[in-house]
Every structure is written in structure tokens, then in C-alpha cells.
LOFIKE-277977 format. One line per field, with one value per atom (N, C-alpha, C, O, CB): y, z, x. Coordinates in steps of 0.2 Angstrom, whole numbers, always signed. Atoms other than C-alpha are relative to their C-alpha. Last residue first. Glycine has a CB too. Layout:
! LOFIKE-277977
c2 [Y,...]
c3 [Z,...]
c1 [X,...]
//
This chain:
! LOFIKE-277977
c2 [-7,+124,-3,+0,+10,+4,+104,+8,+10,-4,+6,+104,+3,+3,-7,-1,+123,-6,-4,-5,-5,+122,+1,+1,+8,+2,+108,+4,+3,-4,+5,+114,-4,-6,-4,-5,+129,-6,-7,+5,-3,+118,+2,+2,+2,+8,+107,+3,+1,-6,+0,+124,-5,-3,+1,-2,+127,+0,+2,+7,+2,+113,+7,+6,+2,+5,+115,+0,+0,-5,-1,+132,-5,-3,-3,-2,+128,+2,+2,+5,+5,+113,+4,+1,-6,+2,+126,-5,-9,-1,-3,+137,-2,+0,+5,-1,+125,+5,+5,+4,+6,+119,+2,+1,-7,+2,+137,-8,-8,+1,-7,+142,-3,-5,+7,+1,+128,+4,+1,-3,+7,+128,-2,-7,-5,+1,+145,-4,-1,+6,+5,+145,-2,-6,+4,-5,+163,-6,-4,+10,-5,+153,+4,+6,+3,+4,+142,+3,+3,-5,+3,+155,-4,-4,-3,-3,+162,-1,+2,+5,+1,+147,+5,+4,-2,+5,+147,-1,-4,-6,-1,+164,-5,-4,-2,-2,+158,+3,+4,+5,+5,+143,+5,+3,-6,+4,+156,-6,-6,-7,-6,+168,-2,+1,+7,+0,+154,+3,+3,+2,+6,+146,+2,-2,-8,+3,+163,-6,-6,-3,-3,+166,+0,+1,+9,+1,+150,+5,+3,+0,+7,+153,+1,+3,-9,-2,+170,-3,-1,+0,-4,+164,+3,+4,+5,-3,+152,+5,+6,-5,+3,+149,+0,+0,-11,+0,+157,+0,+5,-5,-7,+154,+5,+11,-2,-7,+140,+6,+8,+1,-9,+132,+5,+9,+2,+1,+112,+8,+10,-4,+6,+113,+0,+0,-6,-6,+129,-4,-1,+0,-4,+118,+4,+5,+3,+1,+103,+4,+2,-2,+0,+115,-3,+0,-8,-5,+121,+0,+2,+7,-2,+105,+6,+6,+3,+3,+100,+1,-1,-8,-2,+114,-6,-5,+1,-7,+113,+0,+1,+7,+3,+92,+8,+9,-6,+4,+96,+0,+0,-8,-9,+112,-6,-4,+5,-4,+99,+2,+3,+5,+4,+85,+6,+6,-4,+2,+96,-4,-5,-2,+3,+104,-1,+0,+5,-3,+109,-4,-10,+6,+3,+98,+6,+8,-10,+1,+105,+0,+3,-8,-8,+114,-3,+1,+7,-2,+95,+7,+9,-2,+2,+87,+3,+4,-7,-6,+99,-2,+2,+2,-4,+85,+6,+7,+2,+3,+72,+6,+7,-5,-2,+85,-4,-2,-3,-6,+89,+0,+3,+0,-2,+71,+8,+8,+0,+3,+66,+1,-1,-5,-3,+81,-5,-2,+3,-8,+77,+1,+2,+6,+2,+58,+5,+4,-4,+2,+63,-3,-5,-4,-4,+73,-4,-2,+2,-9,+62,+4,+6,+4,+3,+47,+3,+1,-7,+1,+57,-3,-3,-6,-9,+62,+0,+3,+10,-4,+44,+6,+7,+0,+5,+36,+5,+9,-11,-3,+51,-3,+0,+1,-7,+47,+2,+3,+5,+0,+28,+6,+7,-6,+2,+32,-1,+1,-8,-6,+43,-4,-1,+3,-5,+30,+3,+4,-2,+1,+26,+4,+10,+2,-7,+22,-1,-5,+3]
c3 [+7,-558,-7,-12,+4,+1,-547,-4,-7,+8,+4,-541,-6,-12,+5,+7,-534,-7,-13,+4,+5,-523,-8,-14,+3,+5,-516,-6,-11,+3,+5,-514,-4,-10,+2,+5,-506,-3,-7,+2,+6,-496,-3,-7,-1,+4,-490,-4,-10,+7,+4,-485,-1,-7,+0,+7,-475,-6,-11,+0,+4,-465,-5,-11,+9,+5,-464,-1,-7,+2,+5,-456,-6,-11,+4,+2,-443,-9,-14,+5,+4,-438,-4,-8,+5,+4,-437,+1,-4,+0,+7,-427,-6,-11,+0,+3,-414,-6,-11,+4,+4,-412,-2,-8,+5,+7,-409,-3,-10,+0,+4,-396,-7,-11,+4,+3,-388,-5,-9,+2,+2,-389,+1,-2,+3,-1,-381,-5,-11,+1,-6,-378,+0,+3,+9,-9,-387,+4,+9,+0,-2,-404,+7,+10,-5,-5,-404,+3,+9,-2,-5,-407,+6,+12,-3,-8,-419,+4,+9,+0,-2,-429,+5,+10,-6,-5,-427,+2,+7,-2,-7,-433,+6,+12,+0,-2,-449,+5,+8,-5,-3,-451,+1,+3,-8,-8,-448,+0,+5,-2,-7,-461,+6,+11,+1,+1,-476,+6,+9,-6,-4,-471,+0,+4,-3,-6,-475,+4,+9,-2,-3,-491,+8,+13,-4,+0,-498,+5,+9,-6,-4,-493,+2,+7,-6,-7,-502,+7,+12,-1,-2,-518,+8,+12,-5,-6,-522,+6,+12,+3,+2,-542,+8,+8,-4,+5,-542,+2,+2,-5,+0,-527,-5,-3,-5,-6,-525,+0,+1,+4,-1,-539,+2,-1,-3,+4,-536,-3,-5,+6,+4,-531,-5,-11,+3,+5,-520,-7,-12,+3,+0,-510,-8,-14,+6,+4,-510,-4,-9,+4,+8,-502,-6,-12,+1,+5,-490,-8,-13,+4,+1,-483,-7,-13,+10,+8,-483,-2,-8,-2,+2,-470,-9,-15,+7,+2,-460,-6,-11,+5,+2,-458,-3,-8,+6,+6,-452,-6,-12,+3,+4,-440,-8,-14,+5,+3,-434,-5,-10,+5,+4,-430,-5,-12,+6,+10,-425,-5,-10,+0,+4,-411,-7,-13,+0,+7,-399,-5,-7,-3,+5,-380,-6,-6,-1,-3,-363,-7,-8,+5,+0,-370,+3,+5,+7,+5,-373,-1,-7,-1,+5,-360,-5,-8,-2,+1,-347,-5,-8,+6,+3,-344,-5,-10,+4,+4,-340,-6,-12,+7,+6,-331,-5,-11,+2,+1,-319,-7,-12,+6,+1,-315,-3,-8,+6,+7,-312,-6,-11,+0,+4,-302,-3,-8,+3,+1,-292,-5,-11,+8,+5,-291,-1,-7,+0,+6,-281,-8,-13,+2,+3,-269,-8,-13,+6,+2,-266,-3,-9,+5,+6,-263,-3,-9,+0,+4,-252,-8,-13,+4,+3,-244,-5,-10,+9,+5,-241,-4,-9,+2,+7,-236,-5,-11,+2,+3,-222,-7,-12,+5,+2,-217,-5,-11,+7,+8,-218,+0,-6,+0,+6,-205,-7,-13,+2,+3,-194,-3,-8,+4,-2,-191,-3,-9,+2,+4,-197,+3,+6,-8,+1,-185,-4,-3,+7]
c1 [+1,-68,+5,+6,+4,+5,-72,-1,-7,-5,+0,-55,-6,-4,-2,-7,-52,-4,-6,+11,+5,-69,+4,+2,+0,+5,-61,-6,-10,-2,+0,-45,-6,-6,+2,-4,-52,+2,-3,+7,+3,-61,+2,-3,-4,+4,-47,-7,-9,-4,-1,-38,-4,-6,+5,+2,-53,+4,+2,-1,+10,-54,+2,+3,-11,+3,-33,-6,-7,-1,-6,-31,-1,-4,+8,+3,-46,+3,-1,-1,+5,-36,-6,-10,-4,-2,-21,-5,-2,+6,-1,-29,+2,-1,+5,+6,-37,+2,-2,-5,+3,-19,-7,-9,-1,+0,-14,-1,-2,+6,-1,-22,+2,-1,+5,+4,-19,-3,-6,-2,+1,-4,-5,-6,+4,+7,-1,-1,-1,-4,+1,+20,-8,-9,+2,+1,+23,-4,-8,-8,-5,+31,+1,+6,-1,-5,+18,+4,+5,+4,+2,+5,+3,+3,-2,-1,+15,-3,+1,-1,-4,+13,+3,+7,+3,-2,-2,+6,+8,-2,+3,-6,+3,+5,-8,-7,+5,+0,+5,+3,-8,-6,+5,+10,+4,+5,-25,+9,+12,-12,-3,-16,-2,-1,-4,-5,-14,+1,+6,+1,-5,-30,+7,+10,+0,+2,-39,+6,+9,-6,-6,-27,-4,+0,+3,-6,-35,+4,+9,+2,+1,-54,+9,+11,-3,+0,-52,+3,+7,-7,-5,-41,-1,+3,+2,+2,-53,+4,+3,-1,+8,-51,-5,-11,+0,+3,-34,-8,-12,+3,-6,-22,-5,-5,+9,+3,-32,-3,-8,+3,+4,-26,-5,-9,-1,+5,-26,-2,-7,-6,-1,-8,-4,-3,-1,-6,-10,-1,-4,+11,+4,-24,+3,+0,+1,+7,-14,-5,-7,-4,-6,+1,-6,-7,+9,+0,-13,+5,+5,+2,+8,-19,+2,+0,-4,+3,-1,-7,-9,+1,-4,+3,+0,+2,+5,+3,-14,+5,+2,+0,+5,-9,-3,-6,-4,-1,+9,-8,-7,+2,-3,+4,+1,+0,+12,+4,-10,+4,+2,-2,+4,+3,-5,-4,-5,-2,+14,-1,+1,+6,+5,+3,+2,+0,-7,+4,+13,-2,+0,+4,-4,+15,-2,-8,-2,-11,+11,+3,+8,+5,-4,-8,+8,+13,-4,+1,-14,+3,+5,-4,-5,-9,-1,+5,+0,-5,-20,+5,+9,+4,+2,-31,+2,-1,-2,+5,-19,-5,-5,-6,-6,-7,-2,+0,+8,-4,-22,+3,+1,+5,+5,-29,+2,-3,-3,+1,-11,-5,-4,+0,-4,-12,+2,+4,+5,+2,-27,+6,+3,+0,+4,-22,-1,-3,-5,-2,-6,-4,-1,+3,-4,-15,+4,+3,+6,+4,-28,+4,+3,-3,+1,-15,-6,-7,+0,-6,-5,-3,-1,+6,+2,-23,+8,+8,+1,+5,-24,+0,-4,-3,-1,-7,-6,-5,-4,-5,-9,+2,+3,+6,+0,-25,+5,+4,+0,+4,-20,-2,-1,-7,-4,-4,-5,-4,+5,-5,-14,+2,+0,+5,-6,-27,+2,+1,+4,-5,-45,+6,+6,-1,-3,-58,+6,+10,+1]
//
């Protein structure tokens, strides 16, 4: 039979794996997404570079309104919200660039 002291060790060490389990999961909406905001943000300068602005202008002002979403995003605390915005941000400025290149 298990005593009171290992019950209590136990549910301590349930409770405490539940919420490291928890803050594990969840890492990703605590912190924002400056990796993303970096990687959408030369995605589109590239973009601009290659003339976008011009030769895919749709695509381009797409990613242009999905990185300024995001950044309002961060701005009201919803991180993930905005990291999916800003890797959507990038994929399309990268085709805009590469639609750019290859006119």
C-alpha cells in the first residue's frame, strides 16, 4: 500500500509535469515571432529588389499586408496569430521574387 507521504510526492510530481507539459506546448504563443518577422521582412525587401512592385505587384502587396497584420498581431499579445502570418508573408514574398526574376 502506498502511504501519505508517496501520494503526496506523487500528485506533486503530476502537478508539476502537467504544467511543464503545459508551458512546453504553449512555448510558442509566450515568446513573438522575430525570427519569422525577420525572414518575412527580407523575403519582401528581395522581393522589391528583384521588381515585384512591377512584374508581380499582386503577390507582392499580399505579403506586404499579411507582414503589417503581423505586426499588429504582436502588438495585441496573439503570437501565434502572428507567426503563421509572417511565414505566410514570406512564402509569398519568395514567389513574387521569383516570378520577378525569371520576367
Amino acid at each position: 500500500m502506498i502511504g501519505a507521504e508517496q501520494k503526496f510526492f506523487f500528485k506533486r510530481f503530476l502537478l508539476s509535469s502537467s504544467l511543464l507539459f503545459v508551458l512546453v506546448v504553449s512555448g510558442c504563443a509566450l515568446l513573438p515571432p522575430v525570427q519569422e518577422m525577420s525572414n518575412a521582412r527580407q523575403s519582401l525587401e528581395a522581393a522589391k529588389t528583384a521588381g515585384a512592385e512591377v512584374y508581380d505587384s499582386k503577390r507582392f502587396l499580399e505579403a506586404k499586408r499579411l507582414l503589417e497584420q503581423a505586426s499588429e498581431k504582436i502588438d495585441a499579445g496573439e503570437y501565434t496569430q502572428a507567426r503563421n502570418l509572417a511565414i505566410k508573408a514570406h512564402t509569398i514574398a519568395i514567389k513574387a521574387r521569383q516570378v520577378s526574376i525569371t520576367k
